[in-house]
Backbone and ligand atoms as CSV (ligand in chain L), in Angstrom:
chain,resi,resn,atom,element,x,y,z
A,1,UNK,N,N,0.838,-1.200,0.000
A,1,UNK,CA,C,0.000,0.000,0.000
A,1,UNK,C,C,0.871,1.247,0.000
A,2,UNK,N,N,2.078,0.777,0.467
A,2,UNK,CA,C,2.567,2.493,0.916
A,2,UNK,C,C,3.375,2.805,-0.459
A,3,UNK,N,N,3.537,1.239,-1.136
A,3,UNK,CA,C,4.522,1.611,-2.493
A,3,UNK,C,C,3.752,2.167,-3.348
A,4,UNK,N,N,2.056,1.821,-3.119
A,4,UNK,CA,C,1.187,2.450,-4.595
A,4,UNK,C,C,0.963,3.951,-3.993
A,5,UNK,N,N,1.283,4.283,-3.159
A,5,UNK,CA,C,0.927,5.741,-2.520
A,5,UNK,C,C,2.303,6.067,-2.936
A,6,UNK,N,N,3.418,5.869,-2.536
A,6,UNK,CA,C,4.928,6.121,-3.299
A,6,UNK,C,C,4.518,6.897,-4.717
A,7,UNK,N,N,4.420,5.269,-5.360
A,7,UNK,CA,C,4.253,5.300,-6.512
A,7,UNK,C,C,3.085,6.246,-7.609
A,8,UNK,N,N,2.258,6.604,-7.120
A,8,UNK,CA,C,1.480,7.688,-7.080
A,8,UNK,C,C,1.803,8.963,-6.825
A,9,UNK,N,N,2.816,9.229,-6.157
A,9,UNK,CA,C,3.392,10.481,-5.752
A,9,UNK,C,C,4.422,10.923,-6.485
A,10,UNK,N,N,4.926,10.184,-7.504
A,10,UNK,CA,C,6.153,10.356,-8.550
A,10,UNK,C,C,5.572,11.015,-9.701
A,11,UNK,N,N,4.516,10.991,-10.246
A,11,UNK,CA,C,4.487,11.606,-11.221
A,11,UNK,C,C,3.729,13.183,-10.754
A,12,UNK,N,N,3.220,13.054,-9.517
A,12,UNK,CA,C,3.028,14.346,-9.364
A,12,UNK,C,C,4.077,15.227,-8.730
A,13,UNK,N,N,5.259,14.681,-7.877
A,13,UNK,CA,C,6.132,15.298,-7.993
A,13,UNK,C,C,7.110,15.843,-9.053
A,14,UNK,N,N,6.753,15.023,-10.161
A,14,UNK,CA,C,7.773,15.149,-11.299
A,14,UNK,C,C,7.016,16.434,-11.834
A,15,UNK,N,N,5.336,16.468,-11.758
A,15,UNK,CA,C,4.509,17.822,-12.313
A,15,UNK,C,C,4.967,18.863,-11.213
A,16,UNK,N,N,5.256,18.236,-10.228
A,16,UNK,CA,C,5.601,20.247,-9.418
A,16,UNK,C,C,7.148,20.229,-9.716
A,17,UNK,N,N,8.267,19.859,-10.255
A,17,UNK,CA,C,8.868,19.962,-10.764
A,17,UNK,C,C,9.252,20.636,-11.887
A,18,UNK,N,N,8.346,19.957,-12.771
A,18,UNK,CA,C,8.291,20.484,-14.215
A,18,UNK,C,C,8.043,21.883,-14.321
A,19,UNK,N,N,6.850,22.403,-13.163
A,19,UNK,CA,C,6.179,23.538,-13.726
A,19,UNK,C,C,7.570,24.704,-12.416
A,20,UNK,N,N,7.515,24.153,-11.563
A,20,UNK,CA,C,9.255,25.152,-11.224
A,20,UNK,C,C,10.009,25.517,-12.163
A,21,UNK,N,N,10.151,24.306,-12.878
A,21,UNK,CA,C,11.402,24.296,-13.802
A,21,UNK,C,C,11.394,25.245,-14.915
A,22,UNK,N,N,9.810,25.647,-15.070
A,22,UNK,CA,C,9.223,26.331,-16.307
A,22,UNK,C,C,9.173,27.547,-16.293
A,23,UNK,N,N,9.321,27.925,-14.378
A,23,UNK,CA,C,9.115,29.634,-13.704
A,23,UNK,C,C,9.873,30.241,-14.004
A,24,UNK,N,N,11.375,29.156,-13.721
A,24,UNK,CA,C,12.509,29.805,-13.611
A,24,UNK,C,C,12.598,30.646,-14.603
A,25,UNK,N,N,13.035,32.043,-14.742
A,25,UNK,CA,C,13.745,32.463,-15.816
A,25,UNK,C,C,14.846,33.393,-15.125
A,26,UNK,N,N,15.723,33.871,-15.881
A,26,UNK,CA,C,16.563,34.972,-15.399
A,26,UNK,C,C,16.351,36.110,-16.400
A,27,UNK,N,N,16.306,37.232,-15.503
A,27,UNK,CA,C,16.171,38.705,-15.697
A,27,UNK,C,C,16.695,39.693,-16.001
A,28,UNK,N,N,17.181,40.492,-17.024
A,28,UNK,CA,C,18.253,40.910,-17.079
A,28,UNK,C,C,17.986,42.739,-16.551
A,29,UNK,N,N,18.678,42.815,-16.053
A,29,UNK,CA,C,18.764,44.263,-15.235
A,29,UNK,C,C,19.887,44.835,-16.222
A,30,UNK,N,N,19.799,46.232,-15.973
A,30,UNK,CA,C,20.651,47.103,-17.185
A,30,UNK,C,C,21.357,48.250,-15.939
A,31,UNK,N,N,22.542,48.559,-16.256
A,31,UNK,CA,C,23.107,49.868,-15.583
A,31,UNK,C,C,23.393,50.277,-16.567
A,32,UNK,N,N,22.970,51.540,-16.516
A,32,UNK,CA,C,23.071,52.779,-17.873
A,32,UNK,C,C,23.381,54.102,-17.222
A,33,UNK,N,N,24.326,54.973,-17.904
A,33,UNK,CA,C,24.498,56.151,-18.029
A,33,UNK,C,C,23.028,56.856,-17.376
A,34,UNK,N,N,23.468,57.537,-16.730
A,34,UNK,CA,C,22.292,58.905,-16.029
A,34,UNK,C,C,23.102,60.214,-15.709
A,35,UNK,N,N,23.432,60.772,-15.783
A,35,UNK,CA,C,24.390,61.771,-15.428
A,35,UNK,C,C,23.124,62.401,-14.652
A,36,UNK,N,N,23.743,63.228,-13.663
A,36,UNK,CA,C,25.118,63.296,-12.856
A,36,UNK,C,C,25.262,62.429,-12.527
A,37,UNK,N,N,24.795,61.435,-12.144
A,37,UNK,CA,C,24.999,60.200,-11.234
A,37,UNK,C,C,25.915,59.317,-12.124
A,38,UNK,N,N,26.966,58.045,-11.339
A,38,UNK,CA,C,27.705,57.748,-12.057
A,38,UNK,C,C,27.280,56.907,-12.999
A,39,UNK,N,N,25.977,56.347,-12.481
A,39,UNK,CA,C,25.691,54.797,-13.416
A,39,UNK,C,C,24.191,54.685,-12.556
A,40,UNK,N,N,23.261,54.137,-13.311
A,40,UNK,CA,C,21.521,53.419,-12.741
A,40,UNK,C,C,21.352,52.329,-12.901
A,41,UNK,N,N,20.890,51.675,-11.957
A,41,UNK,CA,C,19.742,50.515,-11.860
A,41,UNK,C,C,18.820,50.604,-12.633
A,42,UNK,N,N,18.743,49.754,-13.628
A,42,UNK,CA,C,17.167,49.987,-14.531
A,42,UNK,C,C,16.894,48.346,-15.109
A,43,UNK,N,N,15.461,48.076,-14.805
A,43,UNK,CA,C,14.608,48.892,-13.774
A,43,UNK,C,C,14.598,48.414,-12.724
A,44,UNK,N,N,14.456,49.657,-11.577
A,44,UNK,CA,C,14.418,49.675,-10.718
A,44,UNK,C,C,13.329,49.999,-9.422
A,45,UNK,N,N,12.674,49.660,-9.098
A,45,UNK,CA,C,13.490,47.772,-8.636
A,45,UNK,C,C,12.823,47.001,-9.623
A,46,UNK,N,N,13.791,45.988,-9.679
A,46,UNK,CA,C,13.198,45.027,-10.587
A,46,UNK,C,C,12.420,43.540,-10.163
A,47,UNK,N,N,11.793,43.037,-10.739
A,47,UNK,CA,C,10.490,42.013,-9.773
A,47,UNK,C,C,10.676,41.017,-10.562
A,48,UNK,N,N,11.173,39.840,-9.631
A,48,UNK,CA,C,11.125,38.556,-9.964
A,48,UNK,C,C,10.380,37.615,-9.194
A,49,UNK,N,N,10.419,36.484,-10.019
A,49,UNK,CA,C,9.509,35.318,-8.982
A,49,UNK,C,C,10.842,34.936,-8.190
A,50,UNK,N,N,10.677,33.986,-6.858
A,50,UNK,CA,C,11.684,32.949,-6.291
A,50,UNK,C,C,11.721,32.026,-7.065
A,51,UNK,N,N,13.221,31.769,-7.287
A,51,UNK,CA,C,13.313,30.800,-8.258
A,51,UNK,C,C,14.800,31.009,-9.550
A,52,UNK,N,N,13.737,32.779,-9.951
A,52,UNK,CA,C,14.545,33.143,-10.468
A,52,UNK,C,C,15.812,34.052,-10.555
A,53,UNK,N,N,16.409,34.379,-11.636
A,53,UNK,CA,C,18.218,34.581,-11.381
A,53,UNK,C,C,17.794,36.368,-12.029
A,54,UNK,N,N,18.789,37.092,-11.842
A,54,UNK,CA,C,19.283,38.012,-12.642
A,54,UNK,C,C,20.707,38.468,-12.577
A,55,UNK,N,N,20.430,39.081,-13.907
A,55,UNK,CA,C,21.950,38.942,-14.612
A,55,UNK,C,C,21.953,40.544,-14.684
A,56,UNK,N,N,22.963,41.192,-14.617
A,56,UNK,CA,C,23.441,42.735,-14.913
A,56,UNK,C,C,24.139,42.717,-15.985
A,57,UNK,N,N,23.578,43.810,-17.297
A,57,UNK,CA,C,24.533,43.943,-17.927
A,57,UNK,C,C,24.337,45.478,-17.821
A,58,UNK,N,N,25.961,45.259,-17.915
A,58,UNK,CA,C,26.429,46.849,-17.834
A,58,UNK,C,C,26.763,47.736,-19.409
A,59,UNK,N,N,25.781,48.644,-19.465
A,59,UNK,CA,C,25.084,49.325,-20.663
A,59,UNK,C,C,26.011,50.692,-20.544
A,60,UNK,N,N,26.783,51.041,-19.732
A,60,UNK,CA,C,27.086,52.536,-19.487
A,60,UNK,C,C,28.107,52.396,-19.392
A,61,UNK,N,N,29.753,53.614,-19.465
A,61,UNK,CA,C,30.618,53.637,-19.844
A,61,UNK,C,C,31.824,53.397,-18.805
A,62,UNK,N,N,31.423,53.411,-17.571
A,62,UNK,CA,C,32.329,52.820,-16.912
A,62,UNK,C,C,31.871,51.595,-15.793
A,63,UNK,N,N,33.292,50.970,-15.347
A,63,UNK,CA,C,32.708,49.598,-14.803
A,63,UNK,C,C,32.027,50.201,-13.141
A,64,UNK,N,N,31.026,49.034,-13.290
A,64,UNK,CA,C,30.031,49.171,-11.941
A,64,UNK,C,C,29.971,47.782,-11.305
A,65,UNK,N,N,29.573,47.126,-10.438
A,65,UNK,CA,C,29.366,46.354,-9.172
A,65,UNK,C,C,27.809,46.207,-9.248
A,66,UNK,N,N,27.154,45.462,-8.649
A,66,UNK,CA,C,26.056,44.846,-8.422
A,66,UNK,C,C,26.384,44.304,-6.590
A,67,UNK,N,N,26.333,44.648,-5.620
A,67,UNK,CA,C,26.887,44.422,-4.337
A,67,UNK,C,C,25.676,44.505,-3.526
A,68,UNK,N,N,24.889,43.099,-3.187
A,68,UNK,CA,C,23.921,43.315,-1.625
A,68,UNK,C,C,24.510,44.255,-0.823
A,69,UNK,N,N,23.498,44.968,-0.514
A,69,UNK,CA,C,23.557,45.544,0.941
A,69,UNK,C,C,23.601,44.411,2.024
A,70,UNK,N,N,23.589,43.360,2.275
A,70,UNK,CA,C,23.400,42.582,3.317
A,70,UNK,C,C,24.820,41.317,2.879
A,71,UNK,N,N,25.255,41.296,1.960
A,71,UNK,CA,C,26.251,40.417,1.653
A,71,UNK,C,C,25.638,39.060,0.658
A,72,UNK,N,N,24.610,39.417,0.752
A,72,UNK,CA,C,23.816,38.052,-0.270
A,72,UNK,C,C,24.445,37.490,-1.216
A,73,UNK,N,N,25.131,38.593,-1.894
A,73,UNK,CA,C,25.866,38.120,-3.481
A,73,UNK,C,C,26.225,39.531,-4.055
A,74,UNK,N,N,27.448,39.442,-4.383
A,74,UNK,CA,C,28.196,40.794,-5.074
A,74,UNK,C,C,29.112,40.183,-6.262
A,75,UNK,N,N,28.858,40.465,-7.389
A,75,UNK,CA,C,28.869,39.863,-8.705
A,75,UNK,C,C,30.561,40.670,-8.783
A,76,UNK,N,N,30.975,41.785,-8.391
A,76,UNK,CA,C,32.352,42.342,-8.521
A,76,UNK,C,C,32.461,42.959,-9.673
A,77,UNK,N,N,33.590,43.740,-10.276
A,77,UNK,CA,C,33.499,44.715,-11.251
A,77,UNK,C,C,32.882,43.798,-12.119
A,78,UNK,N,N,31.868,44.870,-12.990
A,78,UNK,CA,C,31.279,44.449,-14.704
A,78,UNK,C,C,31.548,45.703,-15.311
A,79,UNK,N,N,32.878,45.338,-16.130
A,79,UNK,CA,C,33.088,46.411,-16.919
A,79,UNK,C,C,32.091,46.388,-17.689
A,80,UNK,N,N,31.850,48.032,-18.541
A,80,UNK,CA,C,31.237,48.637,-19.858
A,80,UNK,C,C,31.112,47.461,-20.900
A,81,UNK,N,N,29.889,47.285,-21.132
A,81,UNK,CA,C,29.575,46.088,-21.890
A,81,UNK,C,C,29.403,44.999,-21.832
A,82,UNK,N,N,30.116,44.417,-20.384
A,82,UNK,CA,C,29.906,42.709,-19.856
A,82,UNK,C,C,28.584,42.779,-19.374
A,83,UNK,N,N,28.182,41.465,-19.029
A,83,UNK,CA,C,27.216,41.017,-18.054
A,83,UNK,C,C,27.637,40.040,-16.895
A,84,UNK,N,N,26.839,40.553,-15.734
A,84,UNK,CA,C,27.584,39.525,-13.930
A,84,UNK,C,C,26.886,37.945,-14.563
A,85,UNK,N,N,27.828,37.405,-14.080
A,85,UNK,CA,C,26.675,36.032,-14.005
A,85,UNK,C,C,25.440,35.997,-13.109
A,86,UNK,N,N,24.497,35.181,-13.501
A,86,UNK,CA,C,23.081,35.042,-12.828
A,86,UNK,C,C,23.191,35.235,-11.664
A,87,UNK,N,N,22.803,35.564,-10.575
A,87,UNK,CA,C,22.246,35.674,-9.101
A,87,UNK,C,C,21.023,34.979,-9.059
A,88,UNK,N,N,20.857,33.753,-8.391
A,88,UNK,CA,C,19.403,33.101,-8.189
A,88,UNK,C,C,19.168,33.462,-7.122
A,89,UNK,N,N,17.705,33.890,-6.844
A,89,UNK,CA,C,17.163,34.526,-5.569
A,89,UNK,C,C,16.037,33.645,-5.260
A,90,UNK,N,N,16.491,32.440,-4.143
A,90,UNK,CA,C,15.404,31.486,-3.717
A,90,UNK,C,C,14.275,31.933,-2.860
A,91,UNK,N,N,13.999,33.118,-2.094
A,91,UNK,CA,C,13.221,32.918,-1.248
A,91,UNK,C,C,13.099,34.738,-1.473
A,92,UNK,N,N,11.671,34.758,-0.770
A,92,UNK,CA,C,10.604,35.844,-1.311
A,92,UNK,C,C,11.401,37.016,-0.373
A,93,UNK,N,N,11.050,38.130,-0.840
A,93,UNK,CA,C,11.441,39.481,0.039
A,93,UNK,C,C,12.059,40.532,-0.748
A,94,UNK,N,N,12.366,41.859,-0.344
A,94,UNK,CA,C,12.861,42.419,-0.902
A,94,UNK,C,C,14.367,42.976,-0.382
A,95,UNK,N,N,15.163,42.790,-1.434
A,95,UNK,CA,C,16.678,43.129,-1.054
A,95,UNK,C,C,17.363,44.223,-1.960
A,96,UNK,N,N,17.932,45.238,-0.999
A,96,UNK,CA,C,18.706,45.990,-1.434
A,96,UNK,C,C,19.900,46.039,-1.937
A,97,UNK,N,N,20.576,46.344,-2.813
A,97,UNK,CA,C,21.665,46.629,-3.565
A,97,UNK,C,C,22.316,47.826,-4.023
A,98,UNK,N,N,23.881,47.875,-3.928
A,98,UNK,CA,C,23.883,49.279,-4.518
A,98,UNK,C,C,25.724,48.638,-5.073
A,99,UNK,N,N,26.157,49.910,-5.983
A,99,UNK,CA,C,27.873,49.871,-6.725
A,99,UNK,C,C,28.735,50.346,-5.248
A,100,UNK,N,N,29.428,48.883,-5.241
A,100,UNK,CA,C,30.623,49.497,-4.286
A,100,UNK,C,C,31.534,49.787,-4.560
A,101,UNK,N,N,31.531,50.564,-6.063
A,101,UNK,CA,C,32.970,51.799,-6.734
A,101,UNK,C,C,32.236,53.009,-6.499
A,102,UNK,N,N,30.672,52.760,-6.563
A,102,UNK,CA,C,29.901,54.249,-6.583
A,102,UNK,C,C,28.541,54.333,-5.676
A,103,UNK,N,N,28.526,54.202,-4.180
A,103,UNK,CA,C,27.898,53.771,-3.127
A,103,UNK,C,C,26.758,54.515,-3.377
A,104,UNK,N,N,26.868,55.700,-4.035
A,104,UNK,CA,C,25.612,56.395,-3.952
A,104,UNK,C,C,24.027,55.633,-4.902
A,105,UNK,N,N,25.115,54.894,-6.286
A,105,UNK,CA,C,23.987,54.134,-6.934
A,105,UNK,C,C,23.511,53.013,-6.407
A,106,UNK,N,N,22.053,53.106,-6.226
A,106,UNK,CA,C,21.118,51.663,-5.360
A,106,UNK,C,C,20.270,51.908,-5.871
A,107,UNK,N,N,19.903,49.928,-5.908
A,107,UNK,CA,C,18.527,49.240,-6.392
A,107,UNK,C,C,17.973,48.464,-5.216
A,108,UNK,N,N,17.133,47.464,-5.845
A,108,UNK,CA,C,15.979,46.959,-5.398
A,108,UNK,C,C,15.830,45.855,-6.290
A,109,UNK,N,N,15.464,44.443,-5.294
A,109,UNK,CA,C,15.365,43.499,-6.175
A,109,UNK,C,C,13.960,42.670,-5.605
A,110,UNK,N,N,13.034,42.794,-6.003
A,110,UNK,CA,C,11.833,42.160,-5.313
A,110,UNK,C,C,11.750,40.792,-5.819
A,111,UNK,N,N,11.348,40.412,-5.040
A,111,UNK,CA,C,11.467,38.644,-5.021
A,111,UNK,C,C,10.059,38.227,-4.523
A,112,UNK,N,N,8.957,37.581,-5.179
A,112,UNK,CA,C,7.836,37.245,-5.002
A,112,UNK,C,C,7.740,36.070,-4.834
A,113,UNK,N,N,6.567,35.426,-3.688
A,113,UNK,CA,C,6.528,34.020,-3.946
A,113,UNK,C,C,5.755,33.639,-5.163
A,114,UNK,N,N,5.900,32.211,-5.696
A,114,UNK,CA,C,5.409,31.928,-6.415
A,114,UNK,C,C,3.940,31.308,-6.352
A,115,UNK,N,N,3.566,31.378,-7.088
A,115,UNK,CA,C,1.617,31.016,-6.810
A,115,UNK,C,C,1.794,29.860,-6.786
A,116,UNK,N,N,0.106,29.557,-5.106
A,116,UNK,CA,C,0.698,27.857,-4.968
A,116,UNK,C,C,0.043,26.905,-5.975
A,117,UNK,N,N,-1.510,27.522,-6.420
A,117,UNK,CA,C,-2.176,27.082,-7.883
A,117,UNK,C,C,-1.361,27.429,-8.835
A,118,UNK,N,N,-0.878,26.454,-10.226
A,118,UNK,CA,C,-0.203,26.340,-11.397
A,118,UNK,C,C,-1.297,26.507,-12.728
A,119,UNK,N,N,-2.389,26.480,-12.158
A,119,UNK,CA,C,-3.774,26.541,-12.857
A,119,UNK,C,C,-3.343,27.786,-13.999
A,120,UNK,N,N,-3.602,28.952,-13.951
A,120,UNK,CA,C,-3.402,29.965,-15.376
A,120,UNK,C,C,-2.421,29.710,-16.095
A,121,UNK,N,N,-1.615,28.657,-16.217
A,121,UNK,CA,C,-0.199,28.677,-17.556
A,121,UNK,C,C,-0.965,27.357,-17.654
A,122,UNK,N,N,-1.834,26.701,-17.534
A,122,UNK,CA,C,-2.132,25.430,-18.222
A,122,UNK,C,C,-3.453,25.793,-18.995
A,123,UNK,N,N,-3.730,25.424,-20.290
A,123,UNK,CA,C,-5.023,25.010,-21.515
A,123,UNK,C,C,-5.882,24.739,-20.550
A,124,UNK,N,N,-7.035,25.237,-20.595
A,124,UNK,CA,C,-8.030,24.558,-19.769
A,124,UNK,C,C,-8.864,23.103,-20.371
A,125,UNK,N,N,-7.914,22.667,-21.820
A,125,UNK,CA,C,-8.898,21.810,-22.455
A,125,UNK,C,C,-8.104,20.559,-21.865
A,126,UNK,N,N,-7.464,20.468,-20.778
A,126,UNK,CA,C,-6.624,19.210,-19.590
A,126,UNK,C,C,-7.574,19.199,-18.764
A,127,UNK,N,N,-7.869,20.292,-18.495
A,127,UNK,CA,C,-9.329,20.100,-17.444
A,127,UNK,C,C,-10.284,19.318,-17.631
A,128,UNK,N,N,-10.955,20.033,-18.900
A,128,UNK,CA,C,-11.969,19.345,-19.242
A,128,UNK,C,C,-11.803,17.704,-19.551
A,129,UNK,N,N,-10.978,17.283,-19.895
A,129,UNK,CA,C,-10.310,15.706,-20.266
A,129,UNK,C,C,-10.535,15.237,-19.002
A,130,UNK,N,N,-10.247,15.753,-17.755
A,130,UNK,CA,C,-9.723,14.958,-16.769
A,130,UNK,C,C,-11.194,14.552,-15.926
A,131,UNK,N,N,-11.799,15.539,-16.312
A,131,UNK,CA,C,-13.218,15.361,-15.688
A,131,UNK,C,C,-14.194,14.033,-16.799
A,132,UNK,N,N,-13.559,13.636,-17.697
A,132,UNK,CA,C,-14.182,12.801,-18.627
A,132,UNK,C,C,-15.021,13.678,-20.003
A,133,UNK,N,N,-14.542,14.753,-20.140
A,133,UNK,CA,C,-15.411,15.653,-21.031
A,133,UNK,C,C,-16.855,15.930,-20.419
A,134,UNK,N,N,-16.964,15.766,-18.639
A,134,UNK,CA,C,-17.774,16.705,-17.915
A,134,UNK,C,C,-19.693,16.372,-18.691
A,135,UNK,N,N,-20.522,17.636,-18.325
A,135,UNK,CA,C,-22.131,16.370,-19.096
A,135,UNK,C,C,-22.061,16.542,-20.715
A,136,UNK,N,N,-21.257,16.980,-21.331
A,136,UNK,CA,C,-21.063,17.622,-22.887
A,136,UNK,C,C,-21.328,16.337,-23.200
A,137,UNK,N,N,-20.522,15.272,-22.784
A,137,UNK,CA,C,-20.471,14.367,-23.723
A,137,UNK,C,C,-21.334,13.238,-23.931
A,138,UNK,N,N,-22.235,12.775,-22.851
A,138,UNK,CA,C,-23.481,12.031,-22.644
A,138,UNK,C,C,-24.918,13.010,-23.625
A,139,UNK,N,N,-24.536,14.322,-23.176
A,139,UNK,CA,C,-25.283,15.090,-23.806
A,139,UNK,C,C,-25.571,15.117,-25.576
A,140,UNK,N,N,-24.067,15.325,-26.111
A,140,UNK,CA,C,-23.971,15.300,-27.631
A,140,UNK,C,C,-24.180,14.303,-27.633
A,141,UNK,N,N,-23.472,13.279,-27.085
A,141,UNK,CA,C,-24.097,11.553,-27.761
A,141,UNK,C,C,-25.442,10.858,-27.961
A,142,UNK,N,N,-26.122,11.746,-26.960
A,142,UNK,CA,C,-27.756,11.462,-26.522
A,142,UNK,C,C,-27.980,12.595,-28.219
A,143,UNK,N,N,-28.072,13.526,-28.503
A,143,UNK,CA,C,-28.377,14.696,-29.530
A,143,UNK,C,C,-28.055,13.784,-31.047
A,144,UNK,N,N,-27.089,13.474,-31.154
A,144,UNK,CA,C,-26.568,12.575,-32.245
A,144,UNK,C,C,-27.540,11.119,-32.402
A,145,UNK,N,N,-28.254,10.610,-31.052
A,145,UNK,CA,C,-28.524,9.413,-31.449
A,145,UNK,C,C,-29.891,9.781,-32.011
A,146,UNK,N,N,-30.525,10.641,-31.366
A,146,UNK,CA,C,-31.920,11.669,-31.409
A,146,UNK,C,C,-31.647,11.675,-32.987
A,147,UNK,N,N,-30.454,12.411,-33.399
A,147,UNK,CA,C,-30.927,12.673,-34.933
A,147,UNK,C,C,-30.890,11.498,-35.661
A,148,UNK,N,N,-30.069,10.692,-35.437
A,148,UNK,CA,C,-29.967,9.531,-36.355
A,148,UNK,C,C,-31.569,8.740,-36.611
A,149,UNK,N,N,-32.264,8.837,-34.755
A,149,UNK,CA,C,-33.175,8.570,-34.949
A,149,UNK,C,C,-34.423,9.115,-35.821
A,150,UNK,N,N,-34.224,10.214,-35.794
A,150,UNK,CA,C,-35.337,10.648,-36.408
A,150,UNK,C,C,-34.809,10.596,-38.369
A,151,UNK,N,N,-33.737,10.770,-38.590
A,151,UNK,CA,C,-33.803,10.812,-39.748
A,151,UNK,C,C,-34.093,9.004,-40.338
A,152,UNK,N,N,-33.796,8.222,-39.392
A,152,UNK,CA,C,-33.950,6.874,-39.667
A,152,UNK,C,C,-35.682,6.267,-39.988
A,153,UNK,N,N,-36.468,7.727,-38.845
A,153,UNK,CA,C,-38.151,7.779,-39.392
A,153,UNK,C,C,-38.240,8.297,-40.338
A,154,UNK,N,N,-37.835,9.508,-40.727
A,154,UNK,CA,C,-38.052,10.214,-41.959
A,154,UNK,C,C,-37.696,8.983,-43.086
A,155,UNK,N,N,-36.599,8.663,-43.147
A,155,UNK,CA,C,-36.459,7.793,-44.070
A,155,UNK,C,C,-37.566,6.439,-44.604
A,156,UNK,N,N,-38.390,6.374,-43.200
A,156,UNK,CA,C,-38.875,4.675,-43.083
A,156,UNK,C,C,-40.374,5.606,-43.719
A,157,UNK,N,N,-40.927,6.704,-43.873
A,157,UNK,CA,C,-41.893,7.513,-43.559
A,157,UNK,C,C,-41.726,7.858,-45.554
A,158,UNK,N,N,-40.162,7.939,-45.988
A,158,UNK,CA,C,-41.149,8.518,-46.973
A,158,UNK,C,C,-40.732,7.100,-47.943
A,159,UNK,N,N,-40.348,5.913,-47.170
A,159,UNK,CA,C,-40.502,4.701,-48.144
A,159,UNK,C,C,-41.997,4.301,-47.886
A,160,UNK,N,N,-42.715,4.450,-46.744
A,160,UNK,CA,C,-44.186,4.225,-46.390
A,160,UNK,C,C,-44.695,5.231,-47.949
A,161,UNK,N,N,-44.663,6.243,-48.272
A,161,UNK,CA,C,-45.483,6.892,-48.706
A,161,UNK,C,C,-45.148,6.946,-50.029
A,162,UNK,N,N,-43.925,5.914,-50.676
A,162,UNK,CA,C,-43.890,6.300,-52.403
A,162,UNK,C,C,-44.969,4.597,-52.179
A,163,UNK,N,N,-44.823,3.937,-51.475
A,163,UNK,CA,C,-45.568,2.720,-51.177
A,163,UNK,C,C,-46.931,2.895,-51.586
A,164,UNK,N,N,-47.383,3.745,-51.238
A,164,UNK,CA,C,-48.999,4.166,-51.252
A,164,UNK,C,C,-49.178,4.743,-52.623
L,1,CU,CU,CU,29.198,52.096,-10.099
């Protein structure tokens, strides 16, 4: 019993899997030229699900930093034109960031949980399947036999009447 309950639990773990696997994306954040200021966060703040990563690329002419305020993750110089590697941000909240060549520039990285229904990114025509095609289908089949029937009188109705 406990292996068919196991065993039952594998393919729906493999579905909350799959659809994680599908959230993930990474984000790309931009530092660009703003004068006076040395360099911006854009956009800022920027909103991701948990799960997912973002990446900085640096759009503006001199090199900038990506550095938690709290120590979370500091990607280190990104010169003019590179991009930091991904930062994955597992768990919900919002965290501050700013350039530790240029302390005055700070962002914001919002981190949302993810919805615990997976329901709106799926076809609703899985639904309907799973319910057996729900009363539609007793219904049309009953409508279909109705016509067959009656055209099967019409038919018997006008061999009665070339008869006569
Ligand atoms: Cu900077």
């Amino acid at each position: 019993m406990r292996r068919l309950v196991g065993l039952c639990l594998v393919p729906f773990a493999m579905l909350v899997l799959a659809s994680t696997a599908a959230w993930a994306a990474n984000s790309s954040a931009q530092i660009v030229n703003c004068p006076p200021a040395s360099g911006c966060f854009t956009p800022n703040p920027i909103q991701i699900k948990v799960g997912d990563s973002v990446s900085w690329m640096n759009s503006g002419s001199i090199t900038h930093t990506s550095t938690s305020d709290t120590g979370a993750w500091d990607t280190g110089p990104i010169a003019s034109g590179a991009t930091s590697s991904a930062v994955s941000f597992n768990t919900a909240g919002t965290f501050a960031y700013h350039c530790s060549i240029h302390p005055s520039m700070t962002g914001t990285v919002i981190v949302s949980a993810v919805a615990a229904t997976p329901a709106p990114t799926r076809p609703p025509v899985s639904r309907l399947a799973q319910g057996g095609g729900g009363p539609l289908l007793p219904v049309a089949a009953g409508l279909l036999l109705a016509g067959f029937g009656l055209l099967a009188l019409g038919n018997r109705r006008r061999h009665q009447s070339k008869r006569v």
